[in-house]
VOMIMAR-162477 format. One record per residue (C-alpha): residue number from 1; residue in three letters; x, y negated, z negated. Coordinates in Angstrom, 1 decimal. Each point is the difference from the previous one (the first is absolute). Layout:
<seq NUM, type ALA, c1 X, c2 Y, c3 Z> $
...
This chain:
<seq 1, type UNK, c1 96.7, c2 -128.5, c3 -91.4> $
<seq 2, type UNK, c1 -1.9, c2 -1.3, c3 3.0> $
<seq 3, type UNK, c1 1.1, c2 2.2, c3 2.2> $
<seq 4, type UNK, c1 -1.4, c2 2.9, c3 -2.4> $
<seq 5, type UNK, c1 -3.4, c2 -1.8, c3 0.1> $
<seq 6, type UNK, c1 -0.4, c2 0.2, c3 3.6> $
<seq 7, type UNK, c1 -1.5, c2 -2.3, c3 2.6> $
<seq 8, type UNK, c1 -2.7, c2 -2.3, c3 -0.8> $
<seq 9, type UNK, c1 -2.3, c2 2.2, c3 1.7> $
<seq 10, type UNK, c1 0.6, c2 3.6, c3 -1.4> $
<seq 11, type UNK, c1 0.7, c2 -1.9, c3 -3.5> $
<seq 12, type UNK, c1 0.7, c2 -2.4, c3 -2.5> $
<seq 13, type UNK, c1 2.1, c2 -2.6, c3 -1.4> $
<seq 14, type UNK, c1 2.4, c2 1.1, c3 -2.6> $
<seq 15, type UNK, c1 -1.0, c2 -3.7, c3 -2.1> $
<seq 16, type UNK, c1 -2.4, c2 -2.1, c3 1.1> $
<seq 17, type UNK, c1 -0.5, c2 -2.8, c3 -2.9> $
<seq 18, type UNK, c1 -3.5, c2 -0.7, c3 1.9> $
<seq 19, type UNK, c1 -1.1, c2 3.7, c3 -1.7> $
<seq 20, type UNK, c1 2.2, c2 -0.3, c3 -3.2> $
<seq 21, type UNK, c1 -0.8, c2 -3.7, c3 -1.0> $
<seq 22, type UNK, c1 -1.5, c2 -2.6, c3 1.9> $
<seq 23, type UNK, c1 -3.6, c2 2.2, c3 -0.4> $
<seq 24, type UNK, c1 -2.2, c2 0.6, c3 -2.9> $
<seq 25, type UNK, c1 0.2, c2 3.4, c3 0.2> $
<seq 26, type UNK, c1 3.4, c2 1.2, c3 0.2> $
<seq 27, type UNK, c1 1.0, c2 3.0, c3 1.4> $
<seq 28, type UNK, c1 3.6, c2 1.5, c3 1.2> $
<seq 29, type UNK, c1 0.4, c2 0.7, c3 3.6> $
<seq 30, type UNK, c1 -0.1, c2 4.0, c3 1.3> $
<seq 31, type UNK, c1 3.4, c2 0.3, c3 0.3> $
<seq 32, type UNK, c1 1.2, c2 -1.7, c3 -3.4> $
<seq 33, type UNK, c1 -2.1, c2 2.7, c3 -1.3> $
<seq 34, type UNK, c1 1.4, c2 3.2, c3 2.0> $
<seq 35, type UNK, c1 3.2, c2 -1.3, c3 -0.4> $
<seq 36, type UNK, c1 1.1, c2 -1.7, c3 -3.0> $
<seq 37, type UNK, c1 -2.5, c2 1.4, c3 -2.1> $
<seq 38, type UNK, c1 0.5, c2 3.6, c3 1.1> $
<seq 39, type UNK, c1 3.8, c2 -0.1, c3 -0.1> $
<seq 40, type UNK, c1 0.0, c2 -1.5, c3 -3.4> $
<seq 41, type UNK, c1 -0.6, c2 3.0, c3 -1.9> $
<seq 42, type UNK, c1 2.1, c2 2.0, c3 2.3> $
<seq 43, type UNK, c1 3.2, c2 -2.1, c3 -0.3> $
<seq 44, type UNK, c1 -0.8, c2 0.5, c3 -4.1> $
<seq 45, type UNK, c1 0.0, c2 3.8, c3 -0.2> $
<seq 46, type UNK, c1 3.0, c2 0.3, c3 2.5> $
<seq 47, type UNK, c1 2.4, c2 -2.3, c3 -1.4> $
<seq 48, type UNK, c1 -1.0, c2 0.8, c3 -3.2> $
<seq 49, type UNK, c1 0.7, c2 4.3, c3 1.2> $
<seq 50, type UNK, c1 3.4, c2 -0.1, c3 -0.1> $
<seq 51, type UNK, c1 0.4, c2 -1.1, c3 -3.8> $
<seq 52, type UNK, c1 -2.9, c2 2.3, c3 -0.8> $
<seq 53, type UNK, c1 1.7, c2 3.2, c3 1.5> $
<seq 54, type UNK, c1 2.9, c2 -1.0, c3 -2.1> $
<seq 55, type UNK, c1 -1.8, c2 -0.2, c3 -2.9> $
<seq 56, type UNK, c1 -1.9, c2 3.3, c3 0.2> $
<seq 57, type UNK, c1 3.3, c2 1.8, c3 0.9> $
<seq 58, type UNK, c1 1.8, c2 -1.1, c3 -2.9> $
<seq 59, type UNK, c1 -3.0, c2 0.3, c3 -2.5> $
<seq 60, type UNK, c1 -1.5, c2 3.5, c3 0.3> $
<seq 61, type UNK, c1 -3.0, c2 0.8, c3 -2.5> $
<seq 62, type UNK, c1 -0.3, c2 3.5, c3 1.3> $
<seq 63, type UNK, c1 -3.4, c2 0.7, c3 2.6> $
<seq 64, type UNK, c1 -3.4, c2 -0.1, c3 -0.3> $
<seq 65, type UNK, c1 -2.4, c2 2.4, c3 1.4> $
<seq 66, type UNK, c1 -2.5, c2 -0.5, c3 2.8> $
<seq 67, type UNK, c1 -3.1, c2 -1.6, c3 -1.8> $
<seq 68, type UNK, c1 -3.7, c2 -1.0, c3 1.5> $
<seq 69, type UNK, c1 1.3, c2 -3.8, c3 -0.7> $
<seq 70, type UNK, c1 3.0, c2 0.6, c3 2.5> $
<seq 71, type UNK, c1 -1.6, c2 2.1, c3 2.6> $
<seq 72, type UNK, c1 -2.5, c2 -3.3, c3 0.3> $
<seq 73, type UNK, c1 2.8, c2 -2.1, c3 0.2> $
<seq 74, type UNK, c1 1.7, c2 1.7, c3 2.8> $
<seq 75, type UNK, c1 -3.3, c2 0.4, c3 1.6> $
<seq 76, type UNK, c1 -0.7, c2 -3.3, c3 0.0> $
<seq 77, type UNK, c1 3.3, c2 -1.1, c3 1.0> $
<seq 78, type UNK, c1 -0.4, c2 2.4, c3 3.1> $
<seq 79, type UNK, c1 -3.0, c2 -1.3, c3 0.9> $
<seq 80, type UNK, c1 1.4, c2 -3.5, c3 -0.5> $
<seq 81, type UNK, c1 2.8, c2 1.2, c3 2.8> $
<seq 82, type UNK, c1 -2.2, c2 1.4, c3 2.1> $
<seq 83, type UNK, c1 -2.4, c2 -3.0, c3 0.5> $
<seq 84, type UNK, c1 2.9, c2 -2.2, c3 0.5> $
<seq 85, type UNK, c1 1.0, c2 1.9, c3 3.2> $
<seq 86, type UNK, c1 -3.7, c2 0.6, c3 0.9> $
<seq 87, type UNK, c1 0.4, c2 -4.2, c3 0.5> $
<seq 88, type UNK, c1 3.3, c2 0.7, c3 2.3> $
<seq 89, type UNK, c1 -1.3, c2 2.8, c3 1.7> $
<seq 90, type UNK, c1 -3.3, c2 -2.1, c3 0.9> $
<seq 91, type UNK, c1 2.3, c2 -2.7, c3 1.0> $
<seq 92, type UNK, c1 1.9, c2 2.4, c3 2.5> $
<seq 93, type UNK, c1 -3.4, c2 0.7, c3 1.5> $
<seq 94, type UNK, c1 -0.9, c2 -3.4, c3 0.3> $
<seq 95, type UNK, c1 3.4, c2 -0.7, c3 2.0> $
<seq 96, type UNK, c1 -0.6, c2 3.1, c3 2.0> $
<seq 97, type UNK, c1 -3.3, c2 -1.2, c3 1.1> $
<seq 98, type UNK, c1 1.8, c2 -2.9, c3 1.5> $
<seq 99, type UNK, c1 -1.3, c2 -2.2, c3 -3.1> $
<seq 100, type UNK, c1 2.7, c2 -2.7, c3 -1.0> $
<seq 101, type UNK, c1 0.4, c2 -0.2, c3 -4.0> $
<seq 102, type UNK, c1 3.1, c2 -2.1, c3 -2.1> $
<seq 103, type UNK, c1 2.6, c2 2.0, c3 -0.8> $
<seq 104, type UNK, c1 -0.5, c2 -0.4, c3 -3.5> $
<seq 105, type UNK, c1 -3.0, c2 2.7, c3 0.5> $
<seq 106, type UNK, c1 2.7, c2 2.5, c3 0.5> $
<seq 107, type UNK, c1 2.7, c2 -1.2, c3 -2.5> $
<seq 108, type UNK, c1 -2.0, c2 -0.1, c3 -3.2> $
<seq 109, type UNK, c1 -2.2, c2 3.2, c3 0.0> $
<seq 110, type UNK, c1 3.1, c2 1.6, c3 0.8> $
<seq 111, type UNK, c1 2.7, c2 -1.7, c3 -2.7> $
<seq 112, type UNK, c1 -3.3, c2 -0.2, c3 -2.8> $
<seq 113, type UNK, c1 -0.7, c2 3.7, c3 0.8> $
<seq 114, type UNK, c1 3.8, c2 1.2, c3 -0.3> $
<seq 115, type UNK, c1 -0.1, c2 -1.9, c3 -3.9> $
<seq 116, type UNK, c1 -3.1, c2 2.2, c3 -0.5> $
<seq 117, type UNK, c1 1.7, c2 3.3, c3 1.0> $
<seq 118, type UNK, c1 3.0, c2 -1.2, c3 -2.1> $
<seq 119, type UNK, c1 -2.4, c2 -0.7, c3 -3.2> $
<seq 120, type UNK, c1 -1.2, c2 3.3, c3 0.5> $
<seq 121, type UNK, c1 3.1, c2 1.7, c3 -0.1> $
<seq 122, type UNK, c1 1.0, c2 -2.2, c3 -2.5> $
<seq 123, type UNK, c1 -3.1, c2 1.5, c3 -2.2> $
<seq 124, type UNK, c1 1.4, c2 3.6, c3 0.3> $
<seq 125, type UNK, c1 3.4, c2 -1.1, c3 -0.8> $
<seq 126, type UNK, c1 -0.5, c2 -2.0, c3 -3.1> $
<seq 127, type UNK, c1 -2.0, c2 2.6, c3 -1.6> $
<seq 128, type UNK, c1 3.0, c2 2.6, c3 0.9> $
<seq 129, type UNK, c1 2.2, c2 -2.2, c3 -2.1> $
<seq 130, type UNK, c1 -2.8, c2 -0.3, c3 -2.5> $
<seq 131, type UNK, c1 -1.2, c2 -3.2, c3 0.0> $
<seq 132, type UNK, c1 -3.6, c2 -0.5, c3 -1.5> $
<seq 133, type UNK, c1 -0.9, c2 -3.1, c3 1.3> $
<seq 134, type UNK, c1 1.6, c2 -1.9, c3 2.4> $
<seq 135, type UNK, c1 0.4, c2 -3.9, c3 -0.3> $
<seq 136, type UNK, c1 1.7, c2 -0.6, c3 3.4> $
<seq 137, type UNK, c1 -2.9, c2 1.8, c3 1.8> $
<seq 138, type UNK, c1 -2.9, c2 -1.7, c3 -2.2> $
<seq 139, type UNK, c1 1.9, c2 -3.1, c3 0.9> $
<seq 140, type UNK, c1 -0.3, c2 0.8, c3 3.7> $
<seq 141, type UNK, c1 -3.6, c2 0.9, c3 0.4> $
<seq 142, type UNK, c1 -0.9, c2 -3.4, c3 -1.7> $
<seq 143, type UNK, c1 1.9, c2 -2.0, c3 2.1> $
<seq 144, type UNK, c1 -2.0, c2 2.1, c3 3.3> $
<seq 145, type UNK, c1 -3.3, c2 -1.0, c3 -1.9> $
<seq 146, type UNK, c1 0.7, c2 -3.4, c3 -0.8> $
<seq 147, type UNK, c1 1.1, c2 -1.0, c3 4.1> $
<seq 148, type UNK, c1 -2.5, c2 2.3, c3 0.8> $
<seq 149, type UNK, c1 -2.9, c2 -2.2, c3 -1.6> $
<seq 150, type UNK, c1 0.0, c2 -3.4, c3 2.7> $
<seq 151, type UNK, c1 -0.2, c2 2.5, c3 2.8> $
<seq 152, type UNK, c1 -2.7, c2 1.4, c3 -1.9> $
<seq 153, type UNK, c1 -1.9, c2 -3.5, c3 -0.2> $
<seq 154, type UNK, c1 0.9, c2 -0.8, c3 3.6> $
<seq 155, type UNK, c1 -1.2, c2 3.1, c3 1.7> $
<seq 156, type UNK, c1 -3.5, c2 -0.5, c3 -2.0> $
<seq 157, type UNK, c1 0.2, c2 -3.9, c3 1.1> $
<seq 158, type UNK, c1 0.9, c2 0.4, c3 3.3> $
<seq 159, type UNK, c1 -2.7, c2 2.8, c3 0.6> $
<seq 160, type UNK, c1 -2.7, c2 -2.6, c3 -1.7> $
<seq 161, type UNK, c1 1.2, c2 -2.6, c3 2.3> $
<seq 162, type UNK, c1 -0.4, c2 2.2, c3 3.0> $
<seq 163, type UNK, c1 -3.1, c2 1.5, c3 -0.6> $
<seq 164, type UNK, c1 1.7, c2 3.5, c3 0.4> $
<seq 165, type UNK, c1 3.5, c2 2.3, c3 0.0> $
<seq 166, type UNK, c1 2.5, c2 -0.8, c3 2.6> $
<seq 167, type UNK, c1 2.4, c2 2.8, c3 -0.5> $
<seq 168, type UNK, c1 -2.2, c2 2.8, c3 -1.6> $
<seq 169, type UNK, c1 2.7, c2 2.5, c3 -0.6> $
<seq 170, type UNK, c1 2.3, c2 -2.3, c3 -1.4> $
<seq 171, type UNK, c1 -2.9, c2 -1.4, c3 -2.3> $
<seq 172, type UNK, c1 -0.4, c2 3.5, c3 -1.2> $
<seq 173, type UNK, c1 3.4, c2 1.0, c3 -0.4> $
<seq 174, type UNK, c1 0.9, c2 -3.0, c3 -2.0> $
<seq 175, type UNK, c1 -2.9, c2 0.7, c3 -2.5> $
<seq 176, type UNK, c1 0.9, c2 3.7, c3 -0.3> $
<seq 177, type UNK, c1 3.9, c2 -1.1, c3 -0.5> $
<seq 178, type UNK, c1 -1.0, c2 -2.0, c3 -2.5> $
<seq 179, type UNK, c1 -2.8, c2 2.0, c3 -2.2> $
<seq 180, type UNK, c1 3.6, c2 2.7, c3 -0.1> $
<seq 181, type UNK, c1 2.0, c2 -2.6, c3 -0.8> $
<seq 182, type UNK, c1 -2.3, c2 -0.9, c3 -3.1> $
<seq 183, type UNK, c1 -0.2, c2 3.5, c3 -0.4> $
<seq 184, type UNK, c1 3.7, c2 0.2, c3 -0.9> $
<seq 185, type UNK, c1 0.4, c2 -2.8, c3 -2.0> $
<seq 186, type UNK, c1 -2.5, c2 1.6, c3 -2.6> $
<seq 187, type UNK, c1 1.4, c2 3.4, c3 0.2> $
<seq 188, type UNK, c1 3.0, c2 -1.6, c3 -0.6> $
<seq 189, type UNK, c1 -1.2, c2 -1.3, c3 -3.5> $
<seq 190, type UNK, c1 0.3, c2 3.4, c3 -1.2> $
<seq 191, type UNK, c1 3.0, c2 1.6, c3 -1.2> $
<seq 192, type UNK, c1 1.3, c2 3.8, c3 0.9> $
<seq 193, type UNK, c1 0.5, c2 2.9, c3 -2.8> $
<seq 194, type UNK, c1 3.0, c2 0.1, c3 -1.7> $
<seq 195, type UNK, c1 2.8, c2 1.8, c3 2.5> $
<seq 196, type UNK, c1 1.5, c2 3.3, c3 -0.6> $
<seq 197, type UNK, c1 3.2, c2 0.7, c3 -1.7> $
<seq 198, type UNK, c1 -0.4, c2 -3.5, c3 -1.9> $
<seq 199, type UNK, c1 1.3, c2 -0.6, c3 -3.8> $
<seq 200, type UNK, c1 -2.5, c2 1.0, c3 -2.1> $
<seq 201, type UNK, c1 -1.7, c2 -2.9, c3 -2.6> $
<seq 202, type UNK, c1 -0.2, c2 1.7, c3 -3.2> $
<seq 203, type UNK, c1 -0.8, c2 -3.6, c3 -1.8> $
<seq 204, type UNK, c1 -3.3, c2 0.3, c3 -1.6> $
<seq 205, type UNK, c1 -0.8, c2 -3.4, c3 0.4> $
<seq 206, type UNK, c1 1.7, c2 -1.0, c3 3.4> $
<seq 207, type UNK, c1 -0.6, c2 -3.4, c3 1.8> $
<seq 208, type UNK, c1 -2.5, c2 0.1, c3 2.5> $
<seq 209, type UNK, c1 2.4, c2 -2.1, c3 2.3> $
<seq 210, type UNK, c1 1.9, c2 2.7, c3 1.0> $
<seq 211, type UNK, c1 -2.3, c2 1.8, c3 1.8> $
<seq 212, type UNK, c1 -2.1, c2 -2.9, c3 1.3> $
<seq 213, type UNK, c1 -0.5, c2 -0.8, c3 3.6> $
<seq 214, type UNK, c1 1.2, c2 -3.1, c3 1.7> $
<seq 215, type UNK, c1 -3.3, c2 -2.2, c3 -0.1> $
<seq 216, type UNK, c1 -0.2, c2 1.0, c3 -3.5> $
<seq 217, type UNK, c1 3.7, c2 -1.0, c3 -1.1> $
<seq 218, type UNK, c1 -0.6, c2 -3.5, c3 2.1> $
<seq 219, type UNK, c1 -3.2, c2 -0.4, c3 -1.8> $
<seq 220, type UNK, c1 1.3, c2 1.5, c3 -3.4> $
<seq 221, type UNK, c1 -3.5, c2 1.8, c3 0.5> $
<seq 222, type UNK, c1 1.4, c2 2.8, c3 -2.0> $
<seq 223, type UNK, c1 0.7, c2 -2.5, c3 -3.2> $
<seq 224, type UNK, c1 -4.1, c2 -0.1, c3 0.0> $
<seq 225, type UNK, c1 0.0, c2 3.1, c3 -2.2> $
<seq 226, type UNK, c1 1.5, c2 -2.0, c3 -3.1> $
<seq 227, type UNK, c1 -1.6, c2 -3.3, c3 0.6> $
<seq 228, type UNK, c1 -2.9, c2 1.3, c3 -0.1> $
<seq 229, type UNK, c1 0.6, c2 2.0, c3 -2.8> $
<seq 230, type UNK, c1 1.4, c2 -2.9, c3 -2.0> $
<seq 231, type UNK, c1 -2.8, c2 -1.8, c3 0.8> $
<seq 232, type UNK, c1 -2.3, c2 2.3, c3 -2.1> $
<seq 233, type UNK, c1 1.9, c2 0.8, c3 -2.7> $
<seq 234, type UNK, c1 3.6, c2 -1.5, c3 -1.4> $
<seq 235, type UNK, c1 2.9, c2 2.0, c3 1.4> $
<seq 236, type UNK, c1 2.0, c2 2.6, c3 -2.3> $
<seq 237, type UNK, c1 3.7, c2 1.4, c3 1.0> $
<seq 238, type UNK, c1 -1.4, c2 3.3, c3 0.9> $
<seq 239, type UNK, c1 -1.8, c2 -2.3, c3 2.7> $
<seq 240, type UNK, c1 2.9, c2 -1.1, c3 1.7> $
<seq 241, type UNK, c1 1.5, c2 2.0, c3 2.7> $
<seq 242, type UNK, c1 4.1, c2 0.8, c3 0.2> $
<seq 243, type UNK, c1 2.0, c2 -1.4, c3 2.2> $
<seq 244, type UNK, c1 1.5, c2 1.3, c3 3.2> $
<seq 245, type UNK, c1 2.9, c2 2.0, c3 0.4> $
<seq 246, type UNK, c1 0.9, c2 -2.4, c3 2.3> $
<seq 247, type UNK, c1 -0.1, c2 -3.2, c3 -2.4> $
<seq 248, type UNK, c1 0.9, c2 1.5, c3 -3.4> $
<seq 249, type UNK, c1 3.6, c2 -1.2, c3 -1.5> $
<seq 250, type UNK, c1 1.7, c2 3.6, c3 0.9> $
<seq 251, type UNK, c1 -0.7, c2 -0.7, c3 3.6> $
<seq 252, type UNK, c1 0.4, c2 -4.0, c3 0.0> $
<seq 253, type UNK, c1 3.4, c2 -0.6, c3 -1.8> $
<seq 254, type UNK, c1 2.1, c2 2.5, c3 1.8> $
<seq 255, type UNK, c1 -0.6, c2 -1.6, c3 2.9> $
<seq 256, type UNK, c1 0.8, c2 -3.2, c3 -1.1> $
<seq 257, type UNK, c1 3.1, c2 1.3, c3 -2.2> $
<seq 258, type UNK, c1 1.5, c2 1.4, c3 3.7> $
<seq 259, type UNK, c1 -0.4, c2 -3.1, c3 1.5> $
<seq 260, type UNK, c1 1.8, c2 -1.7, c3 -3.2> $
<seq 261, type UNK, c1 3.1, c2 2.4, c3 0.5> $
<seq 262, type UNK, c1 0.0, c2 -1.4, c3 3.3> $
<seq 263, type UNK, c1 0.3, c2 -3.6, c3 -0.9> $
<seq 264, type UNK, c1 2.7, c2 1.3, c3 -2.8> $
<seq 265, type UNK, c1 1.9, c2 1.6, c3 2.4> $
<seq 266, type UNK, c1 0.2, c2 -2.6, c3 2.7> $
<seq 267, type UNK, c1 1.4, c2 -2.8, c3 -2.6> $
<seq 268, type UNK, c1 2.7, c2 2.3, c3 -1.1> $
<seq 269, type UNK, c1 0.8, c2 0.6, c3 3.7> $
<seq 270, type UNK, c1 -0.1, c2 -3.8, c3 0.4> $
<seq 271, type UNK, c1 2.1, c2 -0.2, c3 -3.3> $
<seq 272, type UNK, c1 2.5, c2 2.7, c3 1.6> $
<seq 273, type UNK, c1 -0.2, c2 2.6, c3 -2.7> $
<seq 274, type UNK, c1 0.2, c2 3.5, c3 1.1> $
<seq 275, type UNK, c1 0.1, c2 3.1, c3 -2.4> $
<seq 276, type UNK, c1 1.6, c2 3.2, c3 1.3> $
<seq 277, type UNK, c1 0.3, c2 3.5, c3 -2.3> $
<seq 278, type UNK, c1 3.8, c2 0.7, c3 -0.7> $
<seq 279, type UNK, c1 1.0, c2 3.0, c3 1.5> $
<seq 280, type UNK, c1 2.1, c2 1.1, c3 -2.8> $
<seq 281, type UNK, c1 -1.1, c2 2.3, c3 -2.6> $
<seq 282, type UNK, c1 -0.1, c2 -0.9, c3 -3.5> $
<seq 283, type UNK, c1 1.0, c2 2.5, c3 -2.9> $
<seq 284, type UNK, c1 -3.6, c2 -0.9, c3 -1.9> $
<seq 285, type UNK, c1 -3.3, c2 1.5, c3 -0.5> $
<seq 286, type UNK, c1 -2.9, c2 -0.5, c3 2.5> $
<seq 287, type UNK, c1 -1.4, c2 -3.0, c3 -0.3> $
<seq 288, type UNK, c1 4.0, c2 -2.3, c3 -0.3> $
<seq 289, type UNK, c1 0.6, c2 -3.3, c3 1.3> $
<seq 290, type UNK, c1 0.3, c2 -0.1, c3 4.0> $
<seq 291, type UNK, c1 2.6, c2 -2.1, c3 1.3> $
<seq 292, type UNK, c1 -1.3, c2 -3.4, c3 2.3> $
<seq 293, type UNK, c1 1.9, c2 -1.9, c3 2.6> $
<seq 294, type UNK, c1 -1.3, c2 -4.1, c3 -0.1> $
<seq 295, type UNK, c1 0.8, c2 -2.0, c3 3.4> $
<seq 296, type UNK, c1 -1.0, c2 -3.7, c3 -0.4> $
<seq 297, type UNK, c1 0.1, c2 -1.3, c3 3.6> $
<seq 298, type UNK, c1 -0.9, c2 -3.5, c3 -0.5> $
<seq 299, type UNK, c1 0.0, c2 -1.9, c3 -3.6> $
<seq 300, type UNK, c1 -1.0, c2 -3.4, c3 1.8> $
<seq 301, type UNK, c1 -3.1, c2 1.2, c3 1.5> $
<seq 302, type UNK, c1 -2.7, c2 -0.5, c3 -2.8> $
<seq 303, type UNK, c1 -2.3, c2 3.4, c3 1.1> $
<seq 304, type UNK, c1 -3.8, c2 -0.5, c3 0.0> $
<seq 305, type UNK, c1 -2.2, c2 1.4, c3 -3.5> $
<seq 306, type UNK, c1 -1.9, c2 2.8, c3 1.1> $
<seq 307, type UNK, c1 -3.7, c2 -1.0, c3 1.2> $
<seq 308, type UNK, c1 -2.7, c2 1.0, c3 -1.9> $
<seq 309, type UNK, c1 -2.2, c2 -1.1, c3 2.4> $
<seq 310, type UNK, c1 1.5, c2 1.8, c3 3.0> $
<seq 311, type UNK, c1 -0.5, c2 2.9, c3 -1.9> $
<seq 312, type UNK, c1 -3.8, c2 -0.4, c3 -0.4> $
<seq 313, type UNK, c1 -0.4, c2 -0.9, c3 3.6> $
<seq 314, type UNK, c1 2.0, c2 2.8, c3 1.2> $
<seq 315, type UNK, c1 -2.0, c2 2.1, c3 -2.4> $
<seq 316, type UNK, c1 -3.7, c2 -0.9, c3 -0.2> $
<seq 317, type UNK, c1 0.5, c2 -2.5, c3 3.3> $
<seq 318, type UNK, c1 -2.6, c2 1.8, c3 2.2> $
<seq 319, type UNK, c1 -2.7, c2 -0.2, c3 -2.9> $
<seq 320, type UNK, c1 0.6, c2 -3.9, c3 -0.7> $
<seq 321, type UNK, c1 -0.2, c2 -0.4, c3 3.7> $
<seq 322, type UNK, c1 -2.9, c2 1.7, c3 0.6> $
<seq 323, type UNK, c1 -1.9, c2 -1.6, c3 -3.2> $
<seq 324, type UNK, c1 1.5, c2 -3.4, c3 1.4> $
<seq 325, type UNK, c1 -1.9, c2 0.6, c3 3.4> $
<seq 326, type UNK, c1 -3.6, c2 1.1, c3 -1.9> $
<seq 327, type UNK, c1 0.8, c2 -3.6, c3 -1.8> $
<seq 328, type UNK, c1 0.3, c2 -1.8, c3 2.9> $
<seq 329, type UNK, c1 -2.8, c2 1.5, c3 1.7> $
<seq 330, type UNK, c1 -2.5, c2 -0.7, c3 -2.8> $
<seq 331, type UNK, c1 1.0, c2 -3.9, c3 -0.6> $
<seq 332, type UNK, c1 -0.4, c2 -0.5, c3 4.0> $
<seq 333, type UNK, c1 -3.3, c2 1.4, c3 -0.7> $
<seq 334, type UNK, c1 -0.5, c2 -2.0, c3 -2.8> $
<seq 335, type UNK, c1 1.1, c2 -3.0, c3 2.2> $
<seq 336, type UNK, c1 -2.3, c2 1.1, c3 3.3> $
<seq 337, type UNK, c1 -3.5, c2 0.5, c3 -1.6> $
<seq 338, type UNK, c1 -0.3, c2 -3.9, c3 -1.3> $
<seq 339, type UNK, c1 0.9, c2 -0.9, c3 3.8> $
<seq 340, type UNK, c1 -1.9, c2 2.1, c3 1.6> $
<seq 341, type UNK, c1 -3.2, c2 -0.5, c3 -2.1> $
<seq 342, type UNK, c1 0.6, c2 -3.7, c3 1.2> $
């Protein structure tokens, strides 16, 4: 990473513990910060992509028109692109005027401005496969914010310090990149219309959740509705909203009941029992006795009872795994704020 930070001359260390912790006003060094803390939210969003794409081609909500929200989106996420290469176009001029920079002044405007164009895209894309608010995206412009906050402290520092602005176009750029980045993150709060072509909720008390956006489902902001209103008055059954479509007993136990049959089925393979129709027809009415072949392979080998438990995982796995990881998350929380209130 050195070598990406240049000479001592046309840059900076990549750590330097006398900036980091031996002071009394930390800081991290220029290249930590247009390095580590620019790539972060790049590596995110692209290895994250891949499993996104999948998802989004395999789930297909139908398409949602051009709104005001997404033309700001992709506007912003343009303008996001194009003051990323404004940085690496400045650069080339700077190396064409015979000025010697760190490579890492041509690496990350270019890689961070690519993720933009990608987000963007990504934008148009999700709301052709109907997506009304996207988590993976929300996800990413927080990361960008939250990196992007000790550069915003150690450009102000560093200008106190000085008296004035070294690098005056970079100063500006980085404020402008980040105002869009905050930008985003709050137009990505709020969720698209419902897409075209989509099933049609004739419930007439449906739950809110289904059409909430992603902050809101994080937040269970859209539960505020019914707290609130059981916190004027008591609560009546014409209160409460129906369930999901997705998490009512007609949906639910199928699922499970196929992943049963699967645990039936590989005992009796275990067991050796196989069932074949005869081929020979019976003088009866529809309906007659069919005759079955039984090969027992192995009476010796005590076969395994069909796991219950492998069903569920196989079943609702994703959903305890994902619940598991919103667990985990909150008790290191729970575990962090004592120490760092120290």
């Amino acid at each position: 990473m050195e070598a990406l930070c240049g000479s001592e001359g046309s840059g900076s260390k990549f750590w330097d513990p006398n900036i980091t912790i031996h002071t009394n006003n930390p800081d991290l060094p220029t290249c930590f910060q247009n390095s580590v803390l620019a790539w972060i939210p790049c590596c995110y969003l692209w290895v994250s992509l891949p499993f996104y794409l999948l998802y989004l081609k395999r789930n297909k909500k139908g398409y949602i028109l051009v709104s005001k929200l997404n033309r700001a989106k992709t506007v912003f996420g343009v303008l996001l692109w194009v003051v990323c290469w404004a940085d690496l176009f400045h650069s080339f001029h700077e190396f064409i005027n015979n000025k010697i920079l760190p490579p890492i002044y041509f690496i990350t405007p270019l890689i961070v401005g690519i993720t933009m164009l990608v987000a963007t895209l990504l934008i148009q894309f999700e709301r052709l496969r109907g997506v009304q608010s996207s988590g993976v995206l929300f996800m990413f412009w927080l990361l960008s914010i939250i990196c992007g906050i000790i550069p915003f402290r150690s450009k102000i520092i560093t200008a106190m310090a000085q008296g004035q602005i070294g690098d005056k176009f970079r100063f500006a750029t980085f404020y402008i990149y980040f105002a869009f980045l905050f930008i985003e993150l709050i137009l990505s709060c709020f969720r698209e219309r419902p897409p075209f072509f989509s099933a049609i909720n004739t419930d007439p008390n449906p739950c809110p959740e289904l059409n909430a956006g992603f902050l809101s489902k994080m937040t269970f902001w859209w539960f505020t509705k019914m707290a609130l209103l059981g916190y004027k008055r008591p609560l009546e059954n014409k209160d409460l909203w129906s369930l999901n479509k997705q998490d009512v007993s007609d949906a639910v136990v199928p699922q499970l009941l196929k992943e049963w049959e699967v645990e039936i089925k590989a005992k009796r393979k275990e067991e050796g029992i196989f069932t074949e129709t005869s081929p020979v027809v019976m003088n009866h009415l529809d309906g007659g006795p069919e005759e079955a072949t039984v090969l027992i392979t192995d009476k010796k080998k005590t076969p395994k009872e069909p796991s219950f438990l492998n069903a569920l995982i196989r079943a609702f796995g994703p959903y305890f795994l994902v619940g598991s990881i919103y667990k985990l998350a909150q008790d290191l929380l729970t575990f962090v704020n004592p120490q760092l209130l120290k």
